[in-house]
C-alpha positions as CSV (number, residue, x, y, z in Angstrom):
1,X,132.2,93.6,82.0
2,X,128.7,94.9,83.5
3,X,125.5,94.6,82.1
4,X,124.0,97.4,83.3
5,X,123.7,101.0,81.6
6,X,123.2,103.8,84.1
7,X,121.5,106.7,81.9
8,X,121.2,110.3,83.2
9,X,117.4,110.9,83.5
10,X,116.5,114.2,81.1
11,X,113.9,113.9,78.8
12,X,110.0,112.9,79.3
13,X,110.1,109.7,78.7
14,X,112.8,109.1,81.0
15,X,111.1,110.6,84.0
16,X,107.9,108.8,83.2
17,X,110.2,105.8,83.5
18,X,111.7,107.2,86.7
19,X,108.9,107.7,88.6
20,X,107.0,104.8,87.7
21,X,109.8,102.1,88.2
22,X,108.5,101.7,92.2
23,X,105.4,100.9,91.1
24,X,106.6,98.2,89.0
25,X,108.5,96.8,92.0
26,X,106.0,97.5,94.5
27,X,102.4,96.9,92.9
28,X,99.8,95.0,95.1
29,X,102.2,95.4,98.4
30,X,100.3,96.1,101.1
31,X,102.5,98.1,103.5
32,X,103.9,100.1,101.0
33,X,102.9,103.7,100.3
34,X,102.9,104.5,97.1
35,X,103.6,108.3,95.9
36,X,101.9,110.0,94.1
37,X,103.3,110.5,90.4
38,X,102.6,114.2,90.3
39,X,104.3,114.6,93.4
40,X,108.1,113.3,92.2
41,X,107.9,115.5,89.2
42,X,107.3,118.0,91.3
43,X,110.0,117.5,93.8
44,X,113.0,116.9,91.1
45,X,111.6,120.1,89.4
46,X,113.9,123.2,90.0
47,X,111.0,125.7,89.2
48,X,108.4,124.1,92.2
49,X,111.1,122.5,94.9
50,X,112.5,125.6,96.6
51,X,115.0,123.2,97.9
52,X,116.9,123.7,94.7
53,X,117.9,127.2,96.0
54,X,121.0,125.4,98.4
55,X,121.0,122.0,96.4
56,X,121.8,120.2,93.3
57,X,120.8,117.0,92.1
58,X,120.4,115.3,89.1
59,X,118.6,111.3,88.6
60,X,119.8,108.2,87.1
61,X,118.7,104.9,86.0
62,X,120.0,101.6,85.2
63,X,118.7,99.4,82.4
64,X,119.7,95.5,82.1
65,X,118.9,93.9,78.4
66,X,117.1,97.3,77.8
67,X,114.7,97.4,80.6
68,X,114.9,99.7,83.7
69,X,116.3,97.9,86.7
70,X,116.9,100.8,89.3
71,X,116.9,104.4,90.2
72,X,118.5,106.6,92.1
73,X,119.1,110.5,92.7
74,X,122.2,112.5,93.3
75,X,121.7,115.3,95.6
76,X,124.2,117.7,97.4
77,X,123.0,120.3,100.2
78,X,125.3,122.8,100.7
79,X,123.5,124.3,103.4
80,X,123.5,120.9,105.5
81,X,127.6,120.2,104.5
82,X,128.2,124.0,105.7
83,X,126.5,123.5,109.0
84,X,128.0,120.3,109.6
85,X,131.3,120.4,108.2
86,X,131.0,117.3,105.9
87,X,131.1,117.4,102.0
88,X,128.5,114.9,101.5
89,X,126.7,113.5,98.4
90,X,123.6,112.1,99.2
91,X,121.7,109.5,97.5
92,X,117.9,108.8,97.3
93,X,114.7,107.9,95.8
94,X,116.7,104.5,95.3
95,X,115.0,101.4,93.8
96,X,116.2,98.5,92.4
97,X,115.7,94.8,91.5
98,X,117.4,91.8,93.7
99,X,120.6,91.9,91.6
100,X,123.8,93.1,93.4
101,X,125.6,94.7,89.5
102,X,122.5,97.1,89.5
103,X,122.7,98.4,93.1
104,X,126.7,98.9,92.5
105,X,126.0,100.5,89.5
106,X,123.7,103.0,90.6
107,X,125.4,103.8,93.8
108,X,129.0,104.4,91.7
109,X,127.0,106.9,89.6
110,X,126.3,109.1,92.7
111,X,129.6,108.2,93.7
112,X,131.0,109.9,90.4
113,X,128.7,112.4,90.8
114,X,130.0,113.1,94.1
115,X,133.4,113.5,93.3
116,X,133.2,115.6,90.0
117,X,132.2,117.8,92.6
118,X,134.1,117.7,95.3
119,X,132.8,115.7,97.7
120,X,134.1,113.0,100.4
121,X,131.6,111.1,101.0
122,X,128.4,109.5,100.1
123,X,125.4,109.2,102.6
124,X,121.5,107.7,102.3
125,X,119.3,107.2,102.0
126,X,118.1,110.8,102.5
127,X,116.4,113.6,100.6
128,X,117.3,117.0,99.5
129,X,115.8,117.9,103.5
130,X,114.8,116.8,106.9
131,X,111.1,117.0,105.7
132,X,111.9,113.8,102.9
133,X,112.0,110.7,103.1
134,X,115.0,108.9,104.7
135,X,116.3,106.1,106.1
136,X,116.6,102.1,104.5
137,X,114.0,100.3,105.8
138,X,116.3,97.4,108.1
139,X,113.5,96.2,110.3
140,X,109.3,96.1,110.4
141,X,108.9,95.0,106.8
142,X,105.3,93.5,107.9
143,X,104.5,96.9,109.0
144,X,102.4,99.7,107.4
145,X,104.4,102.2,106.4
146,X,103.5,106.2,106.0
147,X,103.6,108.4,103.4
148,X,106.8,110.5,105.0
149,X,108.9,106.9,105.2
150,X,110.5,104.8,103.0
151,X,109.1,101.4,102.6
152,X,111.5,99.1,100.7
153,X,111.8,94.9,100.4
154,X,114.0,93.1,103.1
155,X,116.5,92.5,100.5
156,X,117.6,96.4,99.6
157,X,119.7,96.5,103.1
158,X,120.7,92.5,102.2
159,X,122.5,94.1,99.2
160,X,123.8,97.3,100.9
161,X,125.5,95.1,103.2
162,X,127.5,93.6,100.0
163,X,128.2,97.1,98.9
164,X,132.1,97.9,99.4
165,X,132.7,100.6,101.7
166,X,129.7,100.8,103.0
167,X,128.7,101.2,106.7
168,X,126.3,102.2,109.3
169,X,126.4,106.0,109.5
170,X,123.4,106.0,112.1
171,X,119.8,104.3,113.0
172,X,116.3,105.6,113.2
173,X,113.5,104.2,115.1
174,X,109.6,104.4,114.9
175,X,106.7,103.5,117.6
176,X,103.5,102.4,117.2
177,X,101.5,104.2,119.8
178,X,98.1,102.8,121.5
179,X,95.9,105.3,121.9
180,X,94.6,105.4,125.4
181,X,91.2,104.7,126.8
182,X,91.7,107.8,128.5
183,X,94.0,110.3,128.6
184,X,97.0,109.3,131.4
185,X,96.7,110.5,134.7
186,X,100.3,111.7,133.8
187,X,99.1,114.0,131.4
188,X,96.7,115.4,132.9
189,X,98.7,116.5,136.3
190,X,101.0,118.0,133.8
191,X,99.0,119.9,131.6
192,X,98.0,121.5,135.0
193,X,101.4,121.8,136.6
194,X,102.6,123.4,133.4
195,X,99.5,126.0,132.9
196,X,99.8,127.4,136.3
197,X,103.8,127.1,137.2
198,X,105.3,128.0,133.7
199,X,102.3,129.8,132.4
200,X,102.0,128.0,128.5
201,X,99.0,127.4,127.1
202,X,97.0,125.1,124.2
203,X,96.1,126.9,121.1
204,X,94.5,125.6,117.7
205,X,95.1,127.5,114.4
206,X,93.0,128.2,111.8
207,X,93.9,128.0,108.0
208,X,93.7,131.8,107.6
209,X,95.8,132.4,110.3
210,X,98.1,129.9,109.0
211,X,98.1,130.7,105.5
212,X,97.9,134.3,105.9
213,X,98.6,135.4,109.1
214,X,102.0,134.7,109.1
215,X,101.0,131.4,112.2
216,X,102.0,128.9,109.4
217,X,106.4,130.1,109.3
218,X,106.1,130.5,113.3
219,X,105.4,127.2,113.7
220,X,107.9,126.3,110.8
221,X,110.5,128.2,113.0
222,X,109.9,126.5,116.1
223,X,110.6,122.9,113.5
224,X,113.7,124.9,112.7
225,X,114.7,125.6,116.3
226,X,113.5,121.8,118.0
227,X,115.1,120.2,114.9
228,X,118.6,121.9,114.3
229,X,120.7,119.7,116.2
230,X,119.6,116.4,114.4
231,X,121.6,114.6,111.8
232,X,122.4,116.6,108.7
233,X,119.3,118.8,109.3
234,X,119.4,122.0,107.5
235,X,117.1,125.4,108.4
236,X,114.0,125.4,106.1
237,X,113.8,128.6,104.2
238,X,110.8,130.7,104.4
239,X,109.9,130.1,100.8
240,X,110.3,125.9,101.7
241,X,108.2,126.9,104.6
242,X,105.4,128.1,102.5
243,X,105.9,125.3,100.0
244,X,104.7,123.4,102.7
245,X,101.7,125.0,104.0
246,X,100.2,125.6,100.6
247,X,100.6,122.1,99.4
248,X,99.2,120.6,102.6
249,X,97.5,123.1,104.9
250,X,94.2,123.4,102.6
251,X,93.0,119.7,103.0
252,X,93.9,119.2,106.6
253,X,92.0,118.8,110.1
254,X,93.3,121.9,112.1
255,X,91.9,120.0,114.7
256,X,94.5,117.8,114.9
257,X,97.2,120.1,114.9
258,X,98.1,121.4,118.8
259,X,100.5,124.3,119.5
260,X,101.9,125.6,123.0
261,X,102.9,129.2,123.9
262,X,104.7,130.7,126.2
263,X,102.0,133.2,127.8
264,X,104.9,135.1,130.2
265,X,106.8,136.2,126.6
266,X,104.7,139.4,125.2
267,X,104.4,138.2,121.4
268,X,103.1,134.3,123.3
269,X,106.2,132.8,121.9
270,X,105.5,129.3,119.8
271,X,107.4,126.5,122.0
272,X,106.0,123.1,120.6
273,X,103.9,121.9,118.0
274,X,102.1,118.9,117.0
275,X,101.2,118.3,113.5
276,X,99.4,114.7,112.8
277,X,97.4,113.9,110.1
278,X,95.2,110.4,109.6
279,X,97.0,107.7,107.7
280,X,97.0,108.0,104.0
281,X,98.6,105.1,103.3
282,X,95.5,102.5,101.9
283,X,94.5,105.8,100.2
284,X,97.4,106.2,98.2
285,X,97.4,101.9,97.4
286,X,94.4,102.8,95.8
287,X,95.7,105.5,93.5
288,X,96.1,103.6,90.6
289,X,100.3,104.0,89.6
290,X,100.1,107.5,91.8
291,X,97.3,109.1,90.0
292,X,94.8,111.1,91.7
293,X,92.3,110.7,88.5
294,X,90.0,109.4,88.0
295,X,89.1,107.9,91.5
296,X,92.7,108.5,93.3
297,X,91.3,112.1,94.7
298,X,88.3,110.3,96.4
299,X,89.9,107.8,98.5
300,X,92.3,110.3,99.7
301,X,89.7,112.8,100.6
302,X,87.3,109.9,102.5
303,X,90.3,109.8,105.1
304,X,90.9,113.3,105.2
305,X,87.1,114.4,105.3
306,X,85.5,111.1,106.9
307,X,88.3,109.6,108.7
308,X,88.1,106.4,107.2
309,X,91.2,104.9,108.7
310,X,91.6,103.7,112.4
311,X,95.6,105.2,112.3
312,X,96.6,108.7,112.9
313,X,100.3,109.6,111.5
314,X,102.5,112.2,113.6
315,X,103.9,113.8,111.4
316,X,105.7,116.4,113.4
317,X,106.5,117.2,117.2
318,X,108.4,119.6,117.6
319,X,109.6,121.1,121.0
320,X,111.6,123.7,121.9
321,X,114.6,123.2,123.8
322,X,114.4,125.1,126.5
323,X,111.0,123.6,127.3
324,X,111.6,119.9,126.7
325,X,111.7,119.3,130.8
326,X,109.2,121.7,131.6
327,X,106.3,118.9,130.2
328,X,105.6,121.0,126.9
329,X,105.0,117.5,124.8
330,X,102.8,115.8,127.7
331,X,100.7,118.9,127.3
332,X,100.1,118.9,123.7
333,X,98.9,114.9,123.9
334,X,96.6,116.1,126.6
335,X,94.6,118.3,124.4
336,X,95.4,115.8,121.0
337,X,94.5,112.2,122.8
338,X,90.6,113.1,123.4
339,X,90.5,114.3,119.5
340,X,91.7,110.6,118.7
341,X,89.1,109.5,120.6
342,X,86.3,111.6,118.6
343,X,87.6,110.3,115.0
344,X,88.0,106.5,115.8
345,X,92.0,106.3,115.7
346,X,93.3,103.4,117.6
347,X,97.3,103.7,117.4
348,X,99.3,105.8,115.7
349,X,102.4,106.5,113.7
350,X,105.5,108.0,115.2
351,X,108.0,110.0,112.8
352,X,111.6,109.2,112.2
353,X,113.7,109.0,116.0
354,X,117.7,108.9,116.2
355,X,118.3,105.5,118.1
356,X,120.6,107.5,120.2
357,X,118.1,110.1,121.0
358,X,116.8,108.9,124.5
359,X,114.5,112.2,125.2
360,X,112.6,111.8,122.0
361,X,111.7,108.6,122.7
362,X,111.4,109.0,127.0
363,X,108.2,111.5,125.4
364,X,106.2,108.2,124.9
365,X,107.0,106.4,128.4
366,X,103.3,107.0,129.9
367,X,101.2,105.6,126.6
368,X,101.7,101.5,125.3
369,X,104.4,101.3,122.7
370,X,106.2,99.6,120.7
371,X,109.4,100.3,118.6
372,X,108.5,98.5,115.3
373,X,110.9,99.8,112.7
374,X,114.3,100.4,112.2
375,X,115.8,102.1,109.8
376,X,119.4,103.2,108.5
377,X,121.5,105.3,106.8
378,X,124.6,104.2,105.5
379,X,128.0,106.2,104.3
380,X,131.4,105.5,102.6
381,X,134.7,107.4,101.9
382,X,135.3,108.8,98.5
383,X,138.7,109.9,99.3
């Protein structure tokens, strides 16, 4: 008979409990990035995650001799099991101790879950969309993680591996990127072949224009387009899209964001973008259990107004198709490279890359490298 009691998560207490179990497990690591308390409420809320408008979810944990032992969410996108033609359950926002009963307890809740409503199969780690966090951490566990990844102990994928039914559904990848001395002669021959052949251009974006200039859901559109072929993404709403920009846009260098248009298409059609941001992740260790007050607020803002961290994250590159072999992503680090230079960064942070996905990756062949993570996501049959 198991020792552990999986409990839905519903009242206050419970979600205090929720969010606060990873920094019980994780207090004093220091390549973890904590999140920020506020910011899980948020995102399980059905009122403030417009998410909620093509998903459902609901949380569980599991107690052992009364205390909480692990966590986990349930969450199903219809939007991503139309578009790809899989009833899926996903499972995230997982912790748990090093005890195999807990981990099999809280994946068989989803598993329930899953099938109560129809589903055939269970996949995670993932979030309710693309723009979560996702992906078991299987490789680079003595390596900073980012505050759009999952950091988790070596012994999480040690137990998934005991887990019965589970498999390998597909890999990610992350580089750490050296930022240049200079920018590469590659970049800059093709920031000129591009300007005069295909006639694209740099442009930087204010926060009006953004905000309320309708800038911000082009460039949200052009994630939609670059992104839509990638694993069990799903469009981003308008109202998501805005989410987004409001939480994020108002504390943000605009100088480290980089677009290119099209200048041959009349409205100067959006056809990559680079969004990267300076690491946040000693900030947030500092945020005492996710709290921006008292101090938590001034630690974050002496990266984001003083730069006080030598790593820049990427959050997002996003090209369009059709422009992927015309040099569109050379371009954009040929304009973003000299602004590293001017706020002290000395390697950055890739995103998230499908092992499989050679002409993601072939986009970093002319800087120093080196693939430092691995991550997974794993599945299993519920018929």
């Amino acid at each position: 008979m198991s020792l552990v009691e999986i409990r839905k998560v519903q009242t206050r207490k419970e979600w205090k409990t929720f969010v606060e179990l990873h920094y019980d497990l994780y207090e004093g690591n220091e390549y973890d990035a904590p999140e920020l308390y506020q910011d899980v409420l948020d995102y399980f809320n059905k009122k403030k995650n417009p998410a909620f408008e093509f998903c459902e979810a609901e949380c569980f944990l599991a107690y052992k001799e009364g205390k909480a032992v692990g966590r986990i969410a349930a969450i199903i996108n219809h939007r991503a099991n139309e578009q790809w033609k899989r009833l899926c359950v996903r499972f995230g926002s997982i912790e748990y101790i090093n005890d195999p009963e807990v981990l099999l307890a809280l994946l068989k809740s989803v598993e329930d879950y899953g099938r109560e409503k129809g589903m055939d199969e269970i996949i995670g780690p993932l979030g309710f969309t693309d723009m979560d966090p996702e992906g078991m951490l299987i490789g680079g566990f003595d390596q900073l993680s980012t505050m759009a990844t999952i950091y988790n102990y070596p012994y999480y994928p040690q137990l998934m591996e005991q887990m019965p039914g589970y498999e390998k559904d597909i890999d990610y990848v992350e580089y750490k990127l050296y930022v240049p001395d200079e920018v590469p002669e590659k970049f800059s021959s093709i920031a000129k072949m591009v300007e005069q052949r295909y006639n694209l251009h740099i442009r930087k974006l204010s926060r009006w224009e953004v905000l309320f200039k309708g800038e911000g859901l082009r460039v949200f559109h052009v994630v939609n387009d670059s992104f839509c072929k990638l694993y069990q993404y799903s469009e981003l709403s308008d109202r998501q899209i805005m989410n987004y920009l409001w939480r994020f846009v108002p504390y943000i260098n605009m100088d480290l964001i980089t677009i290119v248009e099209d200048w041959n298409t009349p409205d100067h059609k959006m056809v990559a973008i680079g969004i990267t941001i300076p690491s946040l992740t000693k900030a947030l260790q500092k945020c005492h259990r996710g709290r921006l007050f008292p101090f938590g607020w001034w630690h974050i803002m002496k990266v984001l107004k003083f730069y006080k961290t030598k790593v820049v994250d990427c959050l997002l590159i996003g090209v369009d198709p059709e422009y992927r072999r015309k040099g569109a992503n050379a371009f954009m680090f040929y304009d973003l490279i000299p602004r590293y230079h001017k706020y002290g960064f000395i390697w950055g942070e890739t995103h998230v890359e499908m092992e499989s996905n050679d002409k993601v990756q072939s986009q970093w062949q002319h800087v120093e490298r080196e693939q430092h993570k691995r991550r997974r996501i794993y599945k299993k049959s519920l018929k």
